[in-house]
C-alpha angles and dihedrals in degrees: 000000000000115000096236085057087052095047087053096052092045093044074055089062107047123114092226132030129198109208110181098206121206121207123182107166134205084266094071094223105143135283123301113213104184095183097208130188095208119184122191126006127242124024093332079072119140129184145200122178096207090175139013139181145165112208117193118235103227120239098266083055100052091050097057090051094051093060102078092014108119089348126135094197116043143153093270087198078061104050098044083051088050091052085066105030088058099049083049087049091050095046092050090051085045088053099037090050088050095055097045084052101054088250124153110210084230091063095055111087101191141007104215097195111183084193118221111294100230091168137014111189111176112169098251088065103035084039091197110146098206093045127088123225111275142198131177127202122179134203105086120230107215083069091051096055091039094061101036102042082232124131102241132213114196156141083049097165090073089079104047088056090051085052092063090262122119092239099263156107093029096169083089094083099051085030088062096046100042106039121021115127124186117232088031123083100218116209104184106193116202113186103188115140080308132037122239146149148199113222106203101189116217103228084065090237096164087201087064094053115111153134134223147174110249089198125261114000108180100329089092087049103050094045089061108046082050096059111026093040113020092239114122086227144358096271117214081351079276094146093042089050086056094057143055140247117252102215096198101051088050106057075049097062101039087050094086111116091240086077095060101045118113129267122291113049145121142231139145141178093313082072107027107050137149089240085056096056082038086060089052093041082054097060084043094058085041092060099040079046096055095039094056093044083050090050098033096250133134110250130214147182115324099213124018103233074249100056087041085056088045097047091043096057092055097050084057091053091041097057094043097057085037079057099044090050099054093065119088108244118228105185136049088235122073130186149164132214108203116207134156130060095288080064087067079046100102089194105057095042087049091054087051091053095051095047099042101035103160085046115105105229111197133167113249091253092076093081086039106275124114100231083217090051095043112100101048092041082057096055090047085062087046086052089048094041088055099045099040101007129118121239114197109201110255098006117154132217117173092346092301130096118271095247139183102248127202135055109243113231108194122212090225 
């Protein structure tokens, strides 16, 4: 047996891993690394996050990713550089991080990468019958372990497509197993670029289980802070707090029929982009343009870029707690853990608060993980739950087979 299969098995057996997860969101923000010492598998998981950072991508960087990020029609040659540009960027951060901890690579067990998402393509958005529902991360992992002498595990969605799933969310698995309690229905509320959440049912009913998209968490946002107002994001929701919602934009946005499917379900920025509520913004222009011709006044701007923030944070709160009350509660006792970069947004969890008021609202830090820290430290338990985890055959999580998630990229 080759050496690399053996190290594998033996790092399997060990009583304590060390999984180093990777997390770079649909915001583009930079990459998450949550270090964790994890023992057991299952629900016999424990975890400890020994290190975290979250390193910035500088602004080149951003841009080339941008290119083919969200994009039907891209430069191909691009995309296939990028695959490998960005595995050589993360490596660099990894080794970089190590070194800054005090971390020896040998000490590292795993590198659990989730990749960078350039398309997500579920059915309900592509809407093409003979086609399945896709995904696409980049960031390959047999660079990563190459250049950082660390067995990788990446590209972990695939599975959960081959297992009947649309690819995402994926927090539902390491949510489950970290922090169910029974007697408390547990909404964890992750607003990332996108919204999502993991509801965890008191009564521990595992067919209950599941985790959805809400719709656009900060991408719409950000996009527009970006564009309207040169700022990379609405820092502190202080543009959004100097406008106004437009009320009717608003009802039209959240009119599109995403919105009323059924939990669970997936998007992302493909779907939710600025040049979609621009499109929007646009019929709305055409109409007031139309009535003031018809009544001999000038007409102006439908919405001020202020009143657009405004409007466009709320439509982030508003889909979230749609969301939240279409799930059956099982337990007397209700609360929501709040994590991703929309949680530090004033507005929107002010907004939460209003509209779910006997709810209790709590950052995720509350059961010991740093919200910041949560999704790689997610794909680091996938990683676990795959290496040392035990399947049983047809058992069921969210109405989809517990499955063994990541491809393993050896160094040799």
């Amino acid at each position: 047996m080759k050496s690399h299969i053996l190290q594998l098995a033996a790092i399997a057996q060990k009583p304590a891993r060390n999984i180093l997860g990777l997390m770079s969101g649909t915001s583009l923000d930079g990459l998450d690394l949550a270090l964790c010492s994890i023992t057991g598998a299952g629900f016999n998981t424990q975890l400890q996050v020994t290190h975290f950072d979250t390193v910035p991508f500088d602004e080149t960087f951003k841009a080339e990713i941008r290119r083919v990020f969200a994009q039907k029609n891209i430069d191909f040659q691009h995309l296939v550089l990028l695959n490998v540009i960005v595995a050589e960027r993360h490596a660099v951060i990894i080794n970089e991080a190590l070194r800054r901890w005090g971390v020896r690579p040998s000490e590292v067990d795993l590198i659990a990468s989730h990749g960078q998402t350039v398309f997500h393509a579920p059915r309900q958005f592509h809407r093409l019958d003979d086609y399945p529902n896709a995904t696409l991360q980049i960031g390959d992992g047999d660079h990563l372990a190459r250049r950082t002498g660390i067995i990788t595990l990446s590209d972990f969605r695939q599975k959960h497509l081959a297992a009947g799933g649309e690819g995402a969310p994926l927090a539902l698995y390491g949510d489950y197993y970290l922090f169910s309690k029974k007697g408390e229905d547990r909404f964890l509320l992750n607003i990332g670029g996108i919204a999502n959440f993991t509801f965890l049912p008191g009564d521990g009913d595992a067919a209950k289980v599941f985790a959805t998209d809400t719709g656009p968490g900060n991408t719409l946002l950000d996009a527009g802070a970006q564009k309207y107002f040169n700022r990379p994001f609405d820092a502190d929701a202080g543009i959004a707090a100097s406008g106004q919602v437009d009320e009717a934009l608003l009802a039209r946005l959240k009119s599109v029929p995403y919105f009323e499917l059924p939990n669970p379900k997936t998007t992302g920025p493909e779907q939710f982009s600025l040049e979609w509520a621009e499109e929007s913004l646009k019929f709305e222009v055409q109409s007031l343009k139309f009535d003031a011709e018809a009544s001999g006044q000038r007409s102006g701007p439908a919405v001020k870029p202020e009143d657009l923030m405004a409007t466009l944070t709320r439509l982030t709160a508003d889909t979230i707690v749609a969301a939240i009350r279409k799930v059956p509660l099982t337990a007397g006792r209700k609360a929501i853990y709040l994590s991703g970069g929309g949680a530090h947004n004033p507005l929107v969890v002010q907004y939460l608060r209003e509209q779910l008021p006997d709810w209790s609202m709590l950052p995720m830090d509350t059961l010991g993980v740093d919200g910041d820290a949560k999704e790689a430290v997610l794909f680091a338990v996938l990683a676990n739950e795959t290496v040392a985890g035990t399947l049983q055959e047809g058992a069921m999580l969210g109405g989809l087979p517990l499955v063994g998630m990541g491809k393993v990229s050896f160094p040799g």
